[in-house]
C-alpha positions in Angstrom: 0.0 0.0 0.0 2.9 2.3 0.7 3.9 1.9 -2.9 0.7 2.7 -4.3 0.7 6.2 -2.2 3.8 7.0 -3.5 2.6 6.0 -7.4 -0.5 7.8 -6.4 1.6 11.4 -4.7 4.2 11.1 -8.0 1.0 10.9 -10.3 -0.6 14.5 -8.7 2.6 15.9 -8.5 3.1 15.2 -12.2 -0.1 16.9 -12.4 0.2 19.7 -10.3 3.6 20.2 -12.5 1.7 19.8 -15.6 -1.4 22.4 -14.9 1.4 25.1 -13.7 3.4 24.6 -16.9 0.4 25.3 -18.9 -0.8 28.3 -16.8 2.6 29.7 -17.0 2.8 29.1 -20.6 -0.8 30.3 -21.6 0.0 33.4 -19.2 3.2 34.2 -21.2 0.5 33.3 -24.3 -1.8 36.2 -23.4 1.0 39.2 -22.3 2.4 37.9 -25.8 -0.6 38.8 -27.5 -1.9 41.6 -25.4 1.2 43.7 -26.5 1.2 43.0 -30.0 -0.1 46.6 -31.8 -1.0 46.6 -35.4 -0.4 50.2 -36.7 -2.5 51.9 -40.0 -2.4 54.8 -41.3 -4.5 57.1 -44.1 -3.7 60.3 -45.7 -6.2 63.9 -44.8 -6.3 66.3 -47.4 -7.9 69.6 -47.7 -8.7 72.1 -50.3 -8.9 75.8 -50.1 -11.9 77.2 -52.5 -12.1 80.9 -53.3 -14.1 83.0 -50.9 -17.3 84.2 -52.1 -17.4 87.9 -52.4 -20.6 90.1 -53.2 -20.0 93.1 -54.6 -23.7 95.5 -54.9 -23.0 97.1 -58.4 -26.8 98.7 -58.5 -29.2 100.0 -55.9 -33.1 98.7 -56.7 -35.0 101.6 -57.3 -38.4 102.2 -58.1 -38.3 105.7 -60.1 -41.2 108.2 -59.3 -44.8 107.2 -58.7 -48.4 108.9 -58.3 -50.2 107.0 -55.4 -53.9 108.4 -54.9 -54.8 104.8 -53.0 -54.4 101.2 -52.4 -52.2 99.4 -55.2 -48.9 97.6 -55.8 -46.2 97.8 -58.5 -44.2 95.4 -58.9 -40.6 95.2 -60.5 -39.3 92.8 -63.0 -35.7 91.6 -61.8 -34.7 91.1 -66.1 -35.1 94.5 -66.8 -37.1 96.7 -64.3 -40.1 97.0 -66.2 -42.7 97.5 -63.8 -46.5 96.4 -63.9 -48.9 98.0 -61.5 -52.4 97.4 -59.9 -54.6 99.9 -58.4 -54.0 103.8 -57.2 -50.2 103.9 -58.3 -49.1 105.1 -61.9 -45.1 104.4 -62.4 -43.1 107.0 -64.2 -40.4 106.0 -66.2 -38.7 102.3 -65.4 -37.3 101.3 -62.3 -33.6 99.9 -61.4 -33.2 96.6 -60.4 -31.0 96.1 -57.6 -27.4 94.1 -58.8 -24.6 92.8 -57.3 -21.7 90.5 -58.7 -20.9 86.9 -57.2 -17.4 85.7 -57.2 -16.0 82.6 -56.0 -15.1 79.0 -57.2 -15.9 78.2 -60.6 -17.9 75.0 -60.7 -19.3 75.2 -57.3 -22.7 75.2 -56.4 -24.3 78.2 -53.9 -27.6 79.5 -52.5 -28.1 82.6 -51.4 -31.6 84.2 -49.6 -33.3 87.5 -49.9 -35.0 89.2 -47.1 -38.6 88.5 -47.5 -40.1 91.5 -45.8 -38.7 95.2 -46.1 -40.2 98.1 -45.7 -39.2 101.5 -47.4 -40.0 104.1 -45.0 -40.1 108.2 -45.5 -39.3 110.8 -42.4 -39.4 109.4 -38.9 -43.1 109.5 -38.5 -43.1 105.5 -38.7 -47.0 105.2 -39.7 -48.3 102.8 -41.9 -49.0 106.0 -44.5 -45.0 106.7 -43.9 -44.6 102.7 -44.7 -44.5 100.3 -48.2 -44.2 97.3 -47.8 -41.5 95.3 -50.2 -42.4 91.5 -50.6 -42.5 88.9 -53.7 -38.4 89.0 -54.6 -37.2 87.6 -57.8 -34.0 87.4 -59.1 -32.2 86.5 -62.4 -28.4 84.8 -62.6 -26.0 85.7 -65.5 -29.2 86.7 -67.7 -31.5 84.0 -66.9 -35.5 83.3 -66.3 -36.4 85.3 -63.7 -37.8 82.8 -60.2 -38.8 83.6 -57.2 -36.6 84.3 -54.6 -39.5 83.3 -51.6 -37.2 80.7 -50.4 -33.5 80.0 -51.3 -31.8 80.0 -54.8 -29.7 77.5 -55.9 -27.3 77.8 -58.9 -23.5 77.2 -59.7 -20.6 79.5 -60.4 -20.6 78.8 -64.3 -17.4 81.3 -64.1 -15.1 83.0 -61.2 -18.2 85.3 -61.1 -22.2 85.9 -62.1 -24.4 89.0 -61.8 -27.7 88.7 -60.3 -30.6 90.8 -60.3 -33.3 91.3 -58.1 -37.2 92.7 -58.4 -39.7 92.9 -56.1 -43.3 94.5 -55.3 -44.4 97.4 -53.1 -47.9 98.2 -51.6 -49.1 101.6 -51.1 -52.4 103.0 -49.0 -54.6 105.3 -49.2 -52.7 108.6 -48.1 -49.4 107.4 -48.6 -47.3 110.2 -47.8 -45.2 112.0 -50.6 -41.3 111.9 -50.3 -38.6 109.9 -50.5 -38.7 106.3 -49.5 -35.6 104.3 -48.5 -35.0 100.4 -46.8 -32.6 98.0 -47.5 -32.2 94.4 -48.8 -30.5 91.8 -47.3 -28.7 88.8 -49.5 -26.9 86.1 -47.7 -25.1 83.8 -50.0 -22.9 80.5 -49.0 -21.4 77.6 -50.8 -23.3 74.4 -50.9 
């Protein structure tokens, strides 16, 4: 029986021996492979496009008008013809407004028009001092003339295009003579 203990301590041992060889081996396994990197790499580029630059070369303007009432005249952006309704008789042809895009060739923009203005006279700020400037259009490099009630999309068919813009005003009953002034506001960005 004494025999058979030893046999039977030399066969655990060999065991014991055998399971701590593995763990030491299989722990030497995993630092191996928990330290092992594998490195990539990619190249970032970037290109610098021409700034766009907006350049007003004409103020809109409407010429002279009789106003005994209500009535509206409204601008054509392709060449300031005007066609009126109501009280107002236009004399002579009006301006449209102009400025000059310049930027990347090739790229598409947008650009927005303020969608209410008013032109006001004197400081009285009444509606009779007031008119109203609503119903934008615009032309680019010549084109049909669109609406300009929500953004315009085109692209810069060369470094730069000239757009032109119409619009309607409504006049009252009393409208006060004088001058009338407002402005127009045209953001433009790359697409």
């Amino acid at each position: 029986i004494v025999g058979s203990v030893d046999v039977y301590k030399r066969q655990i041992m060999n065991k014991i021996k055998k399971l701590l060889i593995f763990t030491v081996v299989a722990l030497f396994a995993y630092n191996a492979n928990a330290q092992i990197q594998v490195t990539s790499s990619m190249d970032a580029t970037a290109s610098i496009v021409a700034p766009i630059l907006v350049t007003s070369t004409a103020d809109m303007g409407f010429g002279k008008l009789s106003v005994t009432g209500v009535g509206t005249v409204t601008m054509s952006a392709a060449d300031g013809t005007f066609e009126s309704t109501g009280a107002v008789q236009t004399l002579g042809t009006g301006i449209p407004g102009q400025v000059v895009i310049s930027g990347e060739s090739g790229e598409a923009y947008q650009f927005t028009v303020t969608q209410v203005t008013q032109l006001t006279t004197g400081s009285l700020g009444t509606a009779v001092s007031k008119m109203p400037m609503t119903d934008f259009t615009v032309t680019v490099n010549g084109g049909s003339e669109v609406s300009a009630a929500s953004a315009v999309t085109a692209t810069l068919a060369a470094a730069s295009e000239t757009i032109k813009i119409g619009a309607k005003i409504t006049t009252i009953a009393g409208q006060l003579t004088g001058a009338y002034e407002g402005a127009i506001a045209i953001v433009f960005e790359y697409q």
